[in-house]
N, C-alpha and C positions, 0 to 999 in steps of 0.2 A: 545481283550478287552482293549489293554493298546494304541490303535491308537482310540478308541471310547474317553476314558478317555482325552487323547492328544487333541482332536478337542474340544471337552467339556470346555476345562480351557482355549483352544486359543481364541475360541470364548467368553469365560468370561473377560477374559481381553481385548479382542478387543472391547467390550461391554464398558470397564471400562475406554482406552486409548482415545475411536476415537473420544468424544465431546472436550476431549483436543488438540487432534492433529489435529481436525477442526477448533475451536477457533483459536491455532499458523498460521493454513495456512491460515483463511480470513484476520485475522489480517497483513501477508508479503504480500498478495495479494494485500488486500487496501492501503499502504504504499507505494506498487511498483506504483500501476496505480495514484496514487497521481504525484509522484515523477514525473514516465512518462509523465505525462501530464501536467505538468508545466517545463518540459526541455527545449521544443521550447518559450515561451516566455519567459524565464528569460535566454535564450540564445540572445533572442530579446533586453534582456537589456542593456545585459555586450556589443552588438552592437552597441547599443546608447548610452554606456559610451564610447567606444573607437574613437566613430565619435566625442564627443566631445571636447576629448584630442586632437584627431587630427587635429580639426578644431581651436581648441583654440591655441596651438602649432605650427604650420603649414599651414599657412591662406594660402599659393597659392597652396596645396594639394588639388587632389580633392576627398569629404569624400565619404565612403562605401557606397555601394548601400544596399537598404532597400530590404532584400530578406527576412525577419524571417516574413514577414505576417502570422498570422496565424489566427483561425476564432475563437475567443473568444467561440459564443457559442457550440463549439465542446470540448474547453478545459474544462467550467465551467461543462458540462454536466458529461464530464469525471471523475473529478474533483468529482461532487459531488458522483459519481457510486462507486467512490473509498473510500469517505468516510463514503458511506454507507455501504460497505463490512466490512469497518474498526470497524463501529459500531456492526456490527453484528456480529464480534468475540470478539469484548469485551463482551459484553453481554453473548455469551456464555462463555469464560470466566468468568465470574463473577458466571455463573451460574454453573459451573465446579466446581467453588473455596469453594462456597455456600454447594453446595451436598458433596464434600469432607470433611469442617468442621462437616456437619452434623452427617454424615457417621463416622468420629472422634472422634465426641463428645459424640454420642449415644450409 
């Protein structure tokens, strides 16, 4: 009786936790693939700052080779996949936050 009762209240709470601890992980997830996929070109950049110190500094140097190519439309697609996750735990979110006042109030 008392492991029927047990599974009963875990599953009430797992019922009551998992739109919040959904929300938390699309939201690190969108953040992370954000982040990820703007590392290679703003690595591209801080390159094309230091080629210009060192060209500007050091004229008979010769500057870095251009290896950060990288294929825009793969970052921006990324990019956008990430802020749609992002989106879509806010919103749950919000809708977690929403049902909890409700549930509060009433």
């Amino acid at each position: 009786m008392s492991g029927a009762y047990s599974l009963r209240e875990g599953w009430n709470k797992v019922r009551e936790y998992l739109p919040a601890v959904m929300a938390a992980a699309l939201m690190y997830g969108g953040i992370y693939q954000i982040i990820a996929a703007l590392r290679y070109p703003l690595t591209g950049v801080v390159v094309i700052a230091i080629k210009a110190i060192v060209k500007r500094a050091f004229r008979d140097r010769v500057p870095l080779p251009n290896y950060f190519l990288f294929p825009w439309q793969l970052t921006a697609t990324s990019i956008a996949t990430g802020v749609i996750v992002l989106v879509v735990g806010m919103f749950i979110g919000l809708w977690v936050n929403a049902r909890s006042q409700y549930k509060s109030g009433s």
